[in-house]
C-alpha positions as CSV (number, residue, x, y, z in Angstrom):
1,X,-75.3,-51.5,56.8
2,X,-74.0,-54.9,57.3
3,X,-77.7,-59.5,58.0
4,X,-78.2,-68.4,58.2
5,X,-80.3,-70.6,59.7
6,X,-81.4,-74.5,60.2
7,X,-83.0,-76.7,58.2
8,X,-86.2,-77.7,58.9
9,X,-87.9,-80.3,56.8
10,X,-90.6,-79.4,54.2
11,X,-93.9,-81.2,54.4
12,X,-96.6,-80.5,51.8
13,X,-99.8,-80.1,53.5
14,X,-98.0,-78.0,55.3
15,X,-97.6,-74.7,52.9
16,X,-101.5,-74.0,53.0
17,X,-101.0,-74.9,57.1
18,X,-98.5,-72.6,57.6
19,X,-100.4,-69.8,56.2
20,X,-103.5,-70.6,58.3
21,X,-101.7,-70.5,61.3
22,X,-99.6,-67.9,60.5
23,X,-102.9,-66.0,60.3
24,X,-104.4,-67.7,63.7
25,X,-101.3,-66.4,65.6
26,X,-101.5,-63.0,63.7
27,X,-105.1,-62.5,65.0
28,X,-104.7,-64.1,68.8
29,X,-101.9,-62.0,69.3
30,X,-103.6,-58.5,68.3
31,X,-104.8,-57.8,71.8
32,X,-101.1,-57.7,73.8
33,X,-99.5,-56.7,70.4
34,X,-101.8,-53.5,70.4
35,X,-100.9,-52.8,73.8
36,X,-97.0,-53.0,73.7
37,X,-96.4,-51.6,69.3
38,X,-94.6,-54.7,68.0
39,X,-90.7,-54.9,67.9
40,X,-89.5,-55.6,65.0
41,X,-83.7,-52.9,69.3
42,X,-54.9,-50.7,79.9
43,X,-57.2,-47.8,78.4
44,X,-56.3,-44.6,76.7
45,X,-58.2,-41.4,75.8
46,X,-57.3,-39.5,73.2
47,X,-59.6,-36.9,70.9
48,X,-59.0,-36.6,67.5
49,X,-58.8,-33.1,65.7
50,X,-62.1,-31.5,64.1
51,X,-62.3,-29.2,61.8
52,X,-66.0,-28.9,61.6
53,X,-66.0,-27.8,65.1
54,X,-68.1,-30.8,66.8
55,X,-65.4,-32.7,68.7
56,X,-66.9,-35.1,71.3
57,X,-65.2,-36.3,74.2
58,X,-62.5,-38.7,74.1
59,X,-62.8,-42.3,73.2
60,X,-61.6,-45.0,75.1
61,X,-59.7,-47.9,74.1
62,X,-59.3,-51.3,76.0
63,X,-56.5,-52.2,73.0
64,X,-53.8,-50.5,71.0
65,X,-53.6,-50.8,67.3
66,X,-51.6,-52.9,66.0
67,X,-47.8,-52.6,65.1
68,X,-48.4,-50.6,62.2
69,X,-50.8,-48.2,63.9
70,X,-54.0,-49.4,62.5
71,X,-56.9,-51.5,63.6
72,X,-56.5,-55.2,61.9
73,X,-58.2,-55.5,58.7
74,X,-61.6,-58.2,59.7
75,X,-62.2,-56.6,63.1
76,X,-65.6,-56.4,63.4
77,X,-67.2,-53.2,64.8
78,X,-70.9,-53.2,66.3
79,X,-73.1,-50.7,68.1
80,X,-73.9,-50.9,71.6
81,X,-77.7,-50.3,71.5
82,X,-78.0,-50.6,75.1
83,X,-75.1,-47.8,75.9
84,X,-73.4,-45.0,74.1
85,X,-70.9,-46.8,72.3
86,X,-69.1,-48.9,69.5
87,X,-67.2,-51.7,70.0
88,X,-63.7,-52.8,68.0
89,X,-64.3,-57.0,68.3
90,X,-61.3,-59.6,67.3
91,X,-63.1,-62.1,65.3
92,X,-60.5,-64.4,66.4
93,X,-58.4,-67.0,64.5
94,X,-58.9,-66.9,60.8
95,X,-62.4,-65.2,61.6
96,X,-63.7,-68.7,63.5
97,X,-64.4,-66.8,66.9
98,X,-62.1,-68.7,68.6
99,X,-60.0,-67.0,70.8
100,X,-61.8,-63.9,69.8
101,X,-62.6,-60.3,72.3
102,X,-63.5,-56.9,72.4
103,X,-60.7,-55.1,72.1
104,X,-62.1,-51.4,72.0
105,X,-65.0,-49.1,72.4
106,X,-65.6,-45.6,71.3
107,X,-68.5,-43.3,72.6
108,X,-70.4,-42.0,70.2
109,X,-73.4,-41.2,71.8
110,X,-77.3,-42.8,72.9
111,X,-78.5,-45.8,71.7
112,X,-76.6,-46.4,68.3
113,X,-78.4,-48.6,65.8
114,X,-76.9,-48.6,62.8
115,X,-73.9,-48.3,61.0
116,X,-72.3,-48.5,58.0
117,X,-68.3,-47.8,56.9
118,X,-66.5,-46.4,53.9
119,X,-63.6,-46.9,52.2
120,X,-61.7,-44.5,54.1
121,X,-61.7,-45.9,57.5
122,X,-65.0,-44.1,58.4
123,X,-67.6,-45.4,60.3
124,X,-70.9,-43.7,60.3
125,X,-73.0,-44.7,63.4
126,X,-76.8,-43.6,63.7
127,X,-77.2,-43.1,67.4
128,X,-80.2,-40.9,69.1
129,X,-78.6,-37.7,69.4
130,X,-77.3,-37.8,65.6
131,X,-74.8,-39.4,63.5
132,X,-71.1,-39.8,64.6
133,X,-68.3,-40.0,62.6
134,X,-65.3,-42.8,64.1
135,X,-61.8,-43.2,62.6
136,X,-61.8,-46.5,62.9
137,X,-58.0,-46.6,62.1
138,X,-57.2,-44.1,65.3
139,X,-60.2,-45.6,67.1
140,X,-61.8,-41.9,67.9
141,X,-64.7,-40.1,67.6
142,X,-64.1,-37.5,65.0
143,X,-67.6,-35.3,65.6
144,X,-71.3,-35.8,65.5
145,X,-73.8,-34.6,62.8
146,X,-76.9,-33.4,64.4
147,X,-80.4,-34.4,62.7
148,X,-82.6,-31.8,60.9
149,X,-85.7,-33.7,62.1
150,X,-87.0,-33.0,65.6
151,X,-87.4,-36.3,67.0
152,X,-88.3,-35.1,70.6
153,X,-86.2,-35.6,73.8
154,X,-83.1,-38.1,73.3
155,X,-84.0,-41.6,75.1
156,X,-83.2,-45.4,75.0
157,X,-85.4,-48.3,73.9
158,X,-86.8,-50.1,71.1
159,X,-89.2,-47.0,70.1
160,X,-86.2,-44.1,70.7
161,X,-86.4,-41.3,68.6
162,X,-83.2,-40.7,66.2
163,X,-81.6,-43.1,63.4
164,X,-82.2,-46.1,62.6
165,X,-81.0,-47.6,59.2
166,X,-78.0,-46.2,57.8
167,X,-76.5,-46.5,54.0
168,X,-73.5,-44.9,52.1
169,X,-73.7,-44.0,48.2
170,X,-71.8,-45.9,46.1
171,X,-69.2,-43.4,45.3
172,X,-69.1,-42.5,49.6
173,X,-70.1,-39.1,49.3
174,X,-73.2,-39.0,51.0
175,X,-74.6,-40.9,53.6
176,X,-78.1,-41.5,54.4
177,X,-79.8,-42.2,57.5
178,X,-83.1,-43.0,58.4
179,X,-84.6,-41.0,61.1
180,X,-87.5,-42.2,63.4
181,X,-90.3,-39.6,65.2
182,X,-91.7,-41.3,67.8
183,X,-95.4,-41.4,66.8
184,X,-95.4,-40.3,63.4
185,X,-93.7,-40.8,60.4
186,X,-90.0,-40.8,59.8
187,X,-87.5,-38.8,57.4
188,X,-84.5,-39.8,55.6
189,X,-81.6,-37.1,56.4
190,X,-78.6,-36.9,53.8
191,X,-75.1,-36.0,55.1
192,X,-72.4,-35.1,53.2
193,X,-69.6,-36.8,53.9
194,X,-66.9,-34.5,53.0
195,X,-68.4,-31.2,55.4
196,X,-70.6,-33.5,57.3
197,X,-73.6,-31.9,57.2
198,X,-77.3,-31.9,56.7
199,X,-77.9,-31.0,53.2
200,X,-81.3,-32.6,52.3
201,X,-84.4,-34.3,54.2
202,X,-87.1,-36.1,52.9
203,X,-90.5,-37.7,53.9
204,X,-90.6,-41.3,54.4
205,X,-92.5,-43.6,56.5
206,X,-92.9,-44.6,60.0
207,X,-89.8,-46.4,62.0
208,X,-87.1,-46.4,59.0
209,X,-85.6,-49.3,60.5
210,X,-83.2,-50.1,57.5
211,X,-81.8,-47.8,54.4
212,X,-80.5,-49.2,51.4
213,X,-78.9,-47.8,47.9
214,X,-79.6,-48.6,44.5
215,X,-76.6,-50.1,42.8
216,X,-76.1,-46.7,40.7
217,X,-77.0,-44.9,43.3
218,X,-79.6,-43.0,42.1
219,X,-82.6,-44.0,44.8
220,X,-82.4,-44.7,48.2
221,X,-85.3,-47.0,50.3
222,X,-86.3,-46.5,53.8
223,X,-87.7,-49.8,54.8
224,X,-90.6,-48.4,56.8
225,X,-91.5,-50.6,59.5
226,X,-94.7,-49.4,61.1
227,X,-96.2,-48.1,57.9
228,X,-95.5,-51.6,55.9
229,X,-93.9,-50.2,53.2
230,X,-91.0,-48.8,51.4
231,X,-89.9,-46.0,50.3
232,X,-88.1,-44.8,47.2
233,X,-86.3,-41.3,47.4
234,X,-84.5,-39.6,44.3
235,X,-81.3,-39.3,45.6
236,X,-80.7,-36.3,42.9
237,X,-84.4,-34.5,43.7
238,X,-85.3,-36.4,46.7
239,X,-88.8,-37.3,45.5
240,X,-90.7,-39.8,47.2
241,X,-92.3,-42.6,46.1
242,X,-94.4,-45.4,48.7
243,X,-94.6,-48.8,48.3
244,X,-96.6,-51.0,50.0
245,X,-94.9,-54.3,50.7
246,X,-97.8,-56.4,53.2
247,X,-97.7,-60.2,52.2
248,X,-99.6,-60.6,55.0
249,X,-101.8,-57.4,54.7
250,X,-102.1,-54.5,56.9
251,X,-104.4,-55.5,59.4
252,X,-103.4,-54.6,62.8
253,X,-101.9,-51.4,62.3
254,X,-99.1,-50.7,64.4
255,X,-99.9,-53.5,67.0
256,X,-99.0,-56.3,64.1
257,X,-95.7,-58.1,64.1
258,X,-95.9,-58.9,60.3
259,X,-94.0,-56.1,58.9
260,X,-91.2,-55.5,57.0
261,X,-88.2,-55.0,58.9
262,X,-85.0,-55.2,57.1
263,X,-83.7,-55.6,53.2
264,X,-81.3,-56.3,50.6
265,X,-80.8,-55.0,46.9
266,X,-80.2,-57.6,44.5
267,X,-77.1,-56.1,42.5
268,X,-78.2,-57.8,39.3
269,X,-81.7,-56.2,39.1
270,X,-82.0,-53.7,41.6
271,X,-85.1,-55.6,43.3
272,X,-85.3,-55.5,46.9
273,X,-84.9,-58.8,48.9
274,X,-87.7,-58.7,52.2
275,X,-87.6,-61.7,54.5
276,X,-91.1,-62.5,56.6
277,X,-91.2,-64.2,59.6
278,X,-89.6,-67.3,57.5
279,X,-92.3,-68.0,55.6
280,X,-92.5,-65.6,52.7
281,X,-89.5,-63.9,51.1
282,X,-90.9,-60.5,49.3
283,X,-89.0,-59.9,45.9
284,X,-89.6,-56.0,45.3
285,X,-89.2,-54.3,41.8
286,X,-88.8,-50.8,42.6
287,X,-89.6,-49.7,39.1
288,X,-92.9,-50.8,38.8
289,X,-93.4,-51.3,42.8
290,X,-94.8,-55.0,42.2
291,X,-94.6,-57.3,44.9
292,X,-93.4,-60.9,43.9
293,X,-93.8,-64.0,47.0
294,X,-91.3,-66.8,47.3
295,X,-91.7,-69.5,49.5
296,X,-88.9,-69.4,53.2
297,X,-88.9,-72.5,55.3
298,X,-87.3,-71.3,59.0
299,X,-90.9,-70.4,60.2
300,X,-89.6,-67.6,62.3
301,X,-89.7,-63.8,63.5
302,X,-87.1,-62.5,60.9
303,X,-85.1,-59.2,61.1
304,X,-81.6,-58.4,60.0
305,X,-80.5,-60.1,56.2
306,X,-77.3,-59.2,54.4
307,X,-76.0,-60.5,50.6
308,X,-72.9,-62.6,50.6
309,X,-71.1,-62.1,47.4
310,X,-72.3,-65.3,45.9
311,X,-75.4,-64.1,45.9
312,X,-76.9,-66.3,49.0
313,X,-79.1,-64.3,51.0
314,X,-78.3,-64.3,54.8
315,X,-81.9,-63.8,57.5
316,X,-81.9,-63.2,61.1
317,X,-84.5,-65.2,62.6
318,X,-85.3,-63.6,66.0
319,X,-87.5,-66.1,67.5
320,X,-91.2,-67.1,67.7
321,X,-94.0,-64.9,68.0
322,X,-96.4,-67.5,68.2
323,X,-96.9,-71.6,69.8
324,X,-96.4,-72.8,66.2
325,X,-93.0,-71.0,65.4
326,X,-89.6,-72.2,65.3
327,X,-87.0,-70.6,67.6
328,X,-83.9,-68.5,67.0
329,X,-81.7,-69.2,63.1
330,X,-79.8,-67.9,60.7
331,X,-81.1,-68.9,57.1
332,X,-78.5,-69.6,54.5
333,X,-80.3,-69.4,51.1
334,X,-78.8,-70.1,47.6
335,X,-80.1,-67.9,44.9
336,X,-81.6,-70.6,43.5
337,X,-84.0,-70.5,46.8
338,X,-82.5,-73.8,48.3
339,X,-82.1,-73.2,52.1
340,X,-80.0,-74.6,55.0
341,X,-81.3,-73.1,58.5
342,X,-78.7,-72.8,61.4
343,X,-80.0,-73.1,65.1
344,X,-79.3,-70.4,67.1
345,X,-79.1,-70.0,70.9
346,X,-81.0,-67.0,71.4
347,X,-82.7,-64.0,69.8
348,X,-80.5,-61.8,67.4
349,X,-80.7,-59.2,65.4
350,X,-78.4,-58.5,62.8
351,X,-76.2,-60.4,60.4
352,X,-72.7,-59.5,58.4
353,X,-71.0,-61.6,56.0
354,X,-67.0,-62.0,55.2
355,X,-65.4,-60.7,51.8
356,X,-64.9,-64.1,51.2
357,X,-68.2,-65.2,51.9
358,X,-66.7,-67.8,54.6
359,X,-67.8,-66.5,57.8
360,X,-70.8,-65.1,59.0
361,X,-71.5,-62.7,62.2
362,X,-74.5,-62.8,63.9
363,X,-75.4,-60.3,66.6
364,X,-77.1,-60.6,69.9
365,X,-78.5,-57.5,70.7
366,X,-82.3,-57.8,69.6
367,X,-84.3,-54.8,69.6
368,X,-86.5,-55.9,72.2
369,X,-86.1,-58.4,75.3
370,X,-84.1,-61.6,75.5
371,X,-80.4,-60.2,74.1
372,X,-77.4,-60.8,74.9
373,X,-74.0,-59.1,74.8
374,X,-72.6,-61.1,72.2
375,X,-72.0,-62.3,68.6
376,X,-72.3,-65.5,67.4
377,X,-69.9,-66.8,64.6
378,X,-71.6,-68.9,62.2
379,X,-68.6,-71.0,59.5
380,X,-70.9,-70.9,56.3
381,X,-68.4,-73.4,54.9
382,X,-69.2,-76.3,57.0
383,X,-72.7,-77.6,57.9
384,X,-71.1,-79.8,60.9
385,X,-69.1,-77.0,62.4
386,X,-70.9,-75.7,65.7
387,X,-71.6,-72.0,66.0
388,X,-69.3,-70.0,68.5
389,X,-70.2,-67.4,70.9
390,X,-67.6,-64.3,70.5
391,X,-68.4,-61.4,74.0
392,X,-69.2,-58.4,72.2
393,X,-69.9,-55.0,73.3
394,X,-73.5,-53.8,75.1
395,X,-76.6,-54.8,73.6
396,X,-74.8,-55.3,69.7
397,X,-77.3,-54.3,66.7
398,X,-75.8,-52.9,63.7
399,X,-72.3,-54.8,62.6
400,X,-69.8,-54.2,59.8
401,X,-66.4,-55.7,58.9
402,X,-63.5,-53.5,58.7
């Protein structure tokens, strides 16, 4: 699944102050965070044929293709956490947002999170009733692959059961998801992509929010939010192995809001890229499980983070959790760690980057209060150029780029 922000100037003093307050605001908020588990949520119809016999109802479009019959190559498509949807968005001229709409939506079912699309057209969306397959060419739902795990009944929200992060294999025959149980810990669910089913589950840990793949494919890591760790799962034997990733430590439990959320694998070396809350930028080496810290500077709530192809690491910074914290950014930073933080208006959630590494897409959605139905289009060419606002579906999480 396809994750810039402003600069804010570095002071001295100031790392050792950071981490003392960071640890003041850790500690004052543990009373409301225990009580409320910390976040970190001219139409036609047409349905599509199915051979594996799980056809959902029609999709409807606000927008034909185009004259060749196929959605434009750059539309971006996002899930509508807060309906039963995924929306088709026109980035607008050149990609700037200008001039840019929804121009579609598909149902695909409650509260889709993530998503993630192959070479084919296909998008795989992780929703609480199960994963649906969309032909994002056609614009239909194709059918729905219902999870193994019993995740209780299907509801909204920031603590739903059902998927959550979402990854394809490099060579697009499997796709896994994560899968959250409300109150315990999660699985990660592997679909084959040709017969779209189930053929393999495995124990992870709590609130998967994000799945990524090795570059050879040969593990897959559930990014286990409420368990602070990650995990590692044999994508040949589906063996499990936990690693805890807590730069800030563990205490708290599940009322803490300094937990890994979302990640990246470095191509290079395999290591796992894990933003926190601007401050501290976890470098994991999955073959050994050590934990390396590098110094971020947007002192923030960070979720979503995607690679542009560079190398520069893209961070979601939601907003602050605390007096002392900067408000809403995306981070822009160079693999050499140098970092240029972009304002935001608003929280946000996830980030996706263009195949030419130009344009970035922000969206709005947020997995807890304070979204907004929108994605904001961030030029990573020009540090003058002002971010603009593109309308986008209900409540967008996930994003990808077609």
């Amino acid at each position: 699944m396809t994750g810039v922000r402003r600069a804010r100037a570095a002071s001295s003093a100031p790392a050792r102050a950071v981490r003392v307050s960071r640890t003041r605001r850790f500690m004052l908020g543990l009373t409301a965070a225990t009580a409320v588990l910390a976040g970190c949520a001219s139409g036609t119809t047409e349905t599509a044929p199915d051979p594996t016999g799980t056809t959902a109802p029609g999709s409807t479009a606000t927008a034909a293709p185009d004259a060749t019959g196929t959605t434009p190559q750059g539309t971006l498509l996002v899930a509508d956490f807060g309906g039963d949807t995924v929306t088709f968005v026109d980035p607008g001229r050149d990609g700037s947002g200008e001039g840019g709409a929804p121009i579609a939506s598909v149902e695909v079912g409650t509260a889709p999170y993530g998503l993630v699309v192959g070479e084919d057209g296909r998008a795989w969306v992780a929703t609480a009733e199960g994963v649906a397959v969309v032909d994002t060419q056609r614009r239909t739902r194709l059918g729905t692959v219902p999870y193994e795990t019993e995740t209780g009944p299907v509801t909204t929200g920031e603590y739903r059961g059902g998927g959550m992060g979402i990854a394809l294999a490099p060579d697009g025959r499997h796709v896994y998801v994560g899968v959250n149980v409300p109150g315990g810990n999660g699985t990660l669910e592997v679909i084959d992509t040709a017969t779209r089913e189930v053929t393999g589950v495995a124990g992870v840990g709590r609130r998967p929010f994000d799945v990524d793949v090795s570059p050879d494919g040969r593990e897959v890591y559930a990014t286990d939010h409420d368990s602070f760790d990650v995990t590692a799962v044999d994508a040949d034997t589906l063996r499990t192995r936990r690693m805890e990733v807590a730069p800030y430590g563990t205490e708290g439990g599940l009322g803490s809001w300094l937990k890994p959320h979302y990640a990246v694998v470095r191509p290079q070396d395999g290591r796992l890229l894990l933003p926190f809350e601007g401050e501290r930028l976890a470098v994991l080496d999955p073959r050994s499980g050590k934990v390396t810290i590098e110094r971020m500077t947007a002192n923030t709530h960070q979720h979503g983070a995607a690679l542009a192809p560079d190398g520069t690491l893209l961070v979601v910074g939601t907003g602050p959790i605390g007096s002392a914290d900067e408000g809403p950014s995306l981070t822009v930073r160079a693999p050499g760690g140098e970092e240029r933080i972009i304002p935001l208006d608003g929280p946000h959630e996830d980030v996706a980057v263009s195949a030419d590494g130009h344009m970035a897409y922000v969206t709005g959605g947020f997995t807890r209060d304070g979204y907004w139905n929108g994605i904001t289009v961030v030029d990573l060419r020009d540090e003058k150029s002002e971010p603009v606002r593109l309308e986008a579906g209900n409540r967008p999480l996930g994003i990808a780029i077609l």
